[in-house]
C-alpha positions in Angstrom: -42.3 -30.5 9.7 -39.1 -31.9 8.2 -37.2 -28.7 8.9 -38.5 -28.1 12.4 -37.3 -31.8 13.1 -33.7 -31.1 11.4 -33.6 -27.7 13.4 -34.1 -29.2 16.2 -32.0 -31.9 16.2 -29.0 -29.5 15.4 -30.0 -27.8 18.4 -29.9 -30.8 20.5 -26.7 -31.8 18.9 -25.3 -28.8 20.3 -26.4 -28.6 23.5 -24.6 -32.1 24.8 -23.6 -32.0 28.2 -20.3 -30.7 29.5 -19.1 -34.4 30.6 -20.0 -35.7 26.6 -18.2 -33.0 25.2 -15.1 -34.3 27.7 -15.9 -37.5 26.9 -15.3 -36.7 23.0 -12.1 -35.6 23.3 -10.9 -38.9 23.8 -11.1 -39.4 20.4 -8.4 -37.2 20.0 -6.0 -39.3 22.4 -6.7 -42.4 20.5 -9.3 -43.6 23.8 -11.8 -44.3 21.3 -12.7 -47.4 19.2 -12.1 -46.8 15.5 -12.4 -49.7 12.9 -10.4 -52.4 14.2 -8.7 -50.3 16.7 -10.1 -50.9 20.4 -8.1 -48.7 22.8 -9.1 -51.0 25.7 -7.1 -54.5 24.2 -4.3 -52.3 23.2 -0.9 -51.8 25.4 -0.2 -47.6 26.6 2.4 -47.7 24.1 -0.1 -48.7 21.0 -2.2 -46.4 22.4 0.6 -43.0 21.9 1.2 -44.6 18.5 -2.4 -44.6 17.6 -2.8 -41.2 18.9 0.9 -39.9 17.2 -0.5 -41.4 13.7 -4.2 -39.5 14.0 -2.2 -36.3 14.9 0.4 -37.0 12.2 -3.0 -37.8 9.3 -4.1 -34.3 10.5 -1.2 -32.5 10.4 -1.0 -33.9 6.7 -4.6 -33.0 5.9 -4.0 -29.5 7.2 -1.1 -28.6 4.8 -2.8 -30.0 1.8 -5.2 -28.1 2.1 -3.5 -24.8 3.0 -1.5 -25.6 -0.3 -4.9 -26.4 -2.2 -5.6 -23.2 -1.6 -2.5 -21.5 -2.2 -2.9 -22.7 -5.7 -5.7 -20.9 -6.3 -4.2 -17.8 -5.2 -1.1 -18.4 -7.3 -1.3 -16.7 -10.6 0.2 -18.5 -13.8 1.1 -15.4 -15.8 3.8 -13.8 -13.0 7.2 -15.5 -12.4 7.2 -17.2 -9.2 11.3 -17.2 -7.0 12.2 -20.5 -4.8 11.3 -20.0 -1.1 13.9 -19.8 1.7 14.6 -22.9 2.7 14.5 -21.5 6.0 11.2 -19.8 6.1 9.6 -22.4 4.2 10.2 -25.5 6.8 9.4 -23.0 9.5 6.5 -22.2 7.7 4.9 -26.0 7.4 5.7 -26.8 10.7 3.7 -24.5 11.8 1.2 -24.1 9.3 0.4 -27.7 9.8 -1.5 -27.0 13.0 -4.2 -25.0 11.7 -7.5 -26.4 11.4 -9.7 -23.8 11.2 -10.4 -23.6 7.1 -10.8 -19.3 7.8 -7.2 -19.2 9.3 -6.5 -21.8 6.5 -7.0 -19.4 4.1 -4.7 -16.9 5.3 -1.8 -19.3 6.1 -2.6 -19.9 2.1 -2.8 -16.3 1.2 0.8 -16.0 2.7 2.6 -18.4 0.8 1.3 -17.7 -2.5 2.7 -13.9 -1.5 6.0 -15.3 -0.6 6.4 -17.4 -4.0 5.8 -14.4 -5.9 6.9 -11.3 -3.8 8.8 -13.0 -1.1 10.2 -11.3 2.0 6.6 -9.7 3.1 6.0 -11.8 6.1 8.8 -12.5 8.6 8.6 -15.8 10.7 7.6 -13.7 13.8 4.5 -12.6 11.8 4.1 -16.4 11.1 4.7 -17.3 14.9 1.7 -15.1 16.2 -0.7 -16.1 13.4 -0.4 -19.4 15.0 -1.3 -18.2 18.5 -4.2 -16.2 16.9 -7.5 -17.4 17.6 -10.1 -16.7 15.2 -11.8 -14.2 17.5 -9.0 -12.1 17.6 -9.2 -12.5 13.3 -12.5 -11.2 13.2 -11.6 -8.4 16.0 -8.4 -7.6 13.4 -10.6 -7.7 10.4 -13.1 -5.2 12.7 -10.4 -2.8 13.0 -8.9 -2.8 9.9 -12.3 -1.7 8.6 -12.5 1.3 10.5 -8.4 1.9 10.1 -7.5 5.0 7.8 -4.3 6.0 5.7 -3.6 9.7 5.6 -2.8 10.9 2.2 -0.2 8.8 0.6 1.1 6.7 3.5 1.1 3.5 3.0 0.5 2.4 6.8 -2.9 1.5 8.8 -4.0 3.9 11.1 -6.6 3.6 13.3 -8.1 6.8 14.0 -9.5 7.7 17.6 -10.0 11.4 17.7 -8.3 14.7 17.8 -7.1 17.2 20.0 -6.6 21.0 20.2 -3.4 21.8 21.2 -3.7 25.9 21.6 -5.0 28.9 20.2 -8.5 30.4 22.0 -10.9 27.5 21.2 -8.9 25.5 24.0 -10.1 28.0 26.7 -13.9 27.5 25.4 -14.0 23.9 24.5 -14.8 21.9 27.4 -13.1 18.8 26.4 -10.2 19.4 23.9 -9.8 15.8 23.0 -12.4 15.0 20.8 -13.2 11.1 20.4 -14.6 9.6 17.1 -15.8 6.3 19.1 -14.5 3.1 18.0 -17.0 1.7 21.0 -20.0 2.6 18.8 -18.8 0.5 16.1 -17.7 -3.0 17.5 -14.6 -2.0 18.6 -14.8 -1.6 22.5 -11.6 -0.8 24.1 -11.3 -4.4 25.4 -11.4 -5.1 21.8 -8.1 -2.6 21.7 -6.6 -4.1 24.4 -7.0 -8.0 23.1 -5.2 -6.8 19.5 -2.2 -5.5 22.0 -2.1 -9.0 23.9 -2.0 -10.2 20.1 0.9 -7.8 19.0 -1.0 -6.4 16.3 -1.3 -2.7 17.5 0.8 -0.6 19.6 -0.4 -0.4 23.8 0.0 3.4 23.9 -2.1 6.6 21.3 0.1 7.9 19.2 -0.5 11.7 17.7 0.3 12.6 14.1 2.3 16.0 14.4 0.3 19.7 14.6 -1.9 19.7 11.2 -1.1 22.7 8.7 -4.1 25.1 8.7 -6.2 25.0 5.7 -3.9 22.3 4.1 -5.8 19.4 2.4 -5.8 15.9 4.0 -7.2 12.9 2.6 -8.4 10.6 4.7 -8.7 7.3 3.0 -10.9 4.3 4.7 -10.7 1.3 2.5 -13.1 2.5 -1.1 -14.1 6.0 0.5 -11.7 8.8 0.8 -12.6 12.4 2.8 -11.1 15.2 1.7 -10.9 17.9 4.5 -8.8 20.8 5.8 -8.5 21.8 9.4 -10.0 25.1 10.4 -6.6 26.2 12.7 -3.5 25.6 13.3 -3.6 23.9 16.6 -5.3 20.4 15.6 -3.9 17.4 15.7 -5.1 13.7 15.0 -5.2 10.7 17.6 -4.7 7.3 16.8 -3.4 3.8 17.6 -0.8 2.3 15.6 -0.4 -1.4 14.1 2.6 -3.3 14.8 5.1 -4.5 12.0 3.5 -7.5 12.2 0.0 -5.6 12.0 1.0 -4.2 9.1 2.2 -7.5 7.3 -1.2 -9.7 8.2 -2.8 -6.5 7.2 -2.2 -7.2 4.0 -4.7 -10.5 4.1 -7.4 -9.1 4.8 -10.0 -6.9 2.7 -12.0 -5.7 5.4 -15.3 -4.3 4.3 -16.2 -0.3 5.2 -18.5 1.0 7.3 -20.6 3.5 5.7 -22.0 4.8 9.1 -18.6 4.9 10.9 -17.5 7.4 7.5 -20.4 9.8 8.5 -20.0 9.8 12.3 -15.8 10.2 11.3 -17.2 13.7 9.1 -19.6 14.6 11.2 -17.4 14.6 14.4 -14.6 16.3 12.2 -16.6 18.9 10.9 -16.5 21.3 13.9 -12.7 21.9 13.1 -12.4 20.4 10.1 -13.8 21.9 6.6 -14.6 20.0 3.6 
């Protein structure tokens, strides 16, 4: 009985009406009463300074604990080099907007990089971080788990097909772009198209150039690798690429496999693809 009342009032609490929820953001402008603060006694000027000083306390609380958490990322046994001065004010002043304690984390994941490899994330990489919304994290992370390196590049792919670029099989085939997907697997192309706005991947496919027949390719997607070797010498892979600031908040994030994307990726490769 206990729990069914909790649950329930958590679901009231989050179903308060539009004008409430309007209504709550005046704590946020200092238009709400707060200890001995009362907005209505105080003068429009009191009112910004309130308001200045709450946005200042939280700015404050943000970059503690983005550096709390920094520390723990930090290792004591690797010799740490003194930030650009540069990049590091940049990076506080804008690191001390983030609230969310998920995009916390990476803003913290970044700066214990920097201390001991620094130069891996430019203050453009920074600037978008701070326009993404955590929607567009967990769309990145998404991707990143179905993106593939091809033998020893050291770059994010993400893989969306191939295509048969001559030979006889093109006159038989009714479709000579084959798709892997992405759709199937929480990635829809609206999905694509919000990591573009983002300037995490490239707007346009890119092709890798014609694959060597019966030449080994590893295909490696995060723990899994498939070995395989195209049938002809007319294939060639589809894909979309991550920006250079892709690339850098790529390396963030360990995005978990998908075990059912690898087999549709085989069995969808298989037709021209051997083993």
């Amino acid at each position: 009985m206990a729990e069914m009342i909790k649950k329930k009032s958590s679901n009231e609490s989050s179903q308060v009406s539009a004008r409430q929820k309007a209504l709550q953001l005046g704590r946020v402008l200092g238009l709400a009463s707060e200890a001995d603060y009362r907005p209505s006694n105080a003068s429009i000027n009191e009112r910004g300074q309130f308001r200045l000083q709450k946005q200042l306390n939280q700015h404050q609380e943000n970059l503690e604990a983005i550096f709390a958490l920094a520390l723990n990322y930090t290792p004591s046994d690797v010799t740490g080099v003194e930030l650009d001065p540069d990049w590091r004010y940049q990076f506080f002043k804008m690191a001390e907007q983030i609230h969310n304690r998920k995009m916390q984390d990476l803003w913290a994941r970044i700066l214990s990089s920097e201390i001991v490899n620094p130069g891996q994330f430019s203050l453009r990489t920074l600037a978008v971080l701070t326009q993404l919304t955590l929607r567009e994290a967990h769309i990145f992370e998404k991707a990143l788990g179905l993106a593939v390196k091809i033998n020893n590049e050291t770059r994010f792919k993400l893989l969306s097909g191939y295509r048969i670029t001559g030979g006889l099989k093109q006159y038989f085939r009714r479709d000579n772009a084959i798709s892997i997907g992405l759709s199937k697997f929480g990635l829809p192309y609206s999905s694509i198209l919000t990591l573009v706005d983002a300037g995490i991947l490239h707007k346009s496919e890119f092709e890798t150039g014609v694959l060597e027949s019966k030449t080994p390719i590893t295909l490696n997607l995060n723990a899994e690798q498939l070995l395989l070797s195209p049938k002809s010498k007319h294939l060639l892979f589809t894909y979309y690429r991550f920006t250079p600031i892709g690339d850098e908040l790529s390396q963030l994030i360990q995005a978990q496999g998908d075990s059912q994307y690898i087999n549709t990726v085989q069995q969808v490769l298989s037709k021209d693809f051997t083993a």
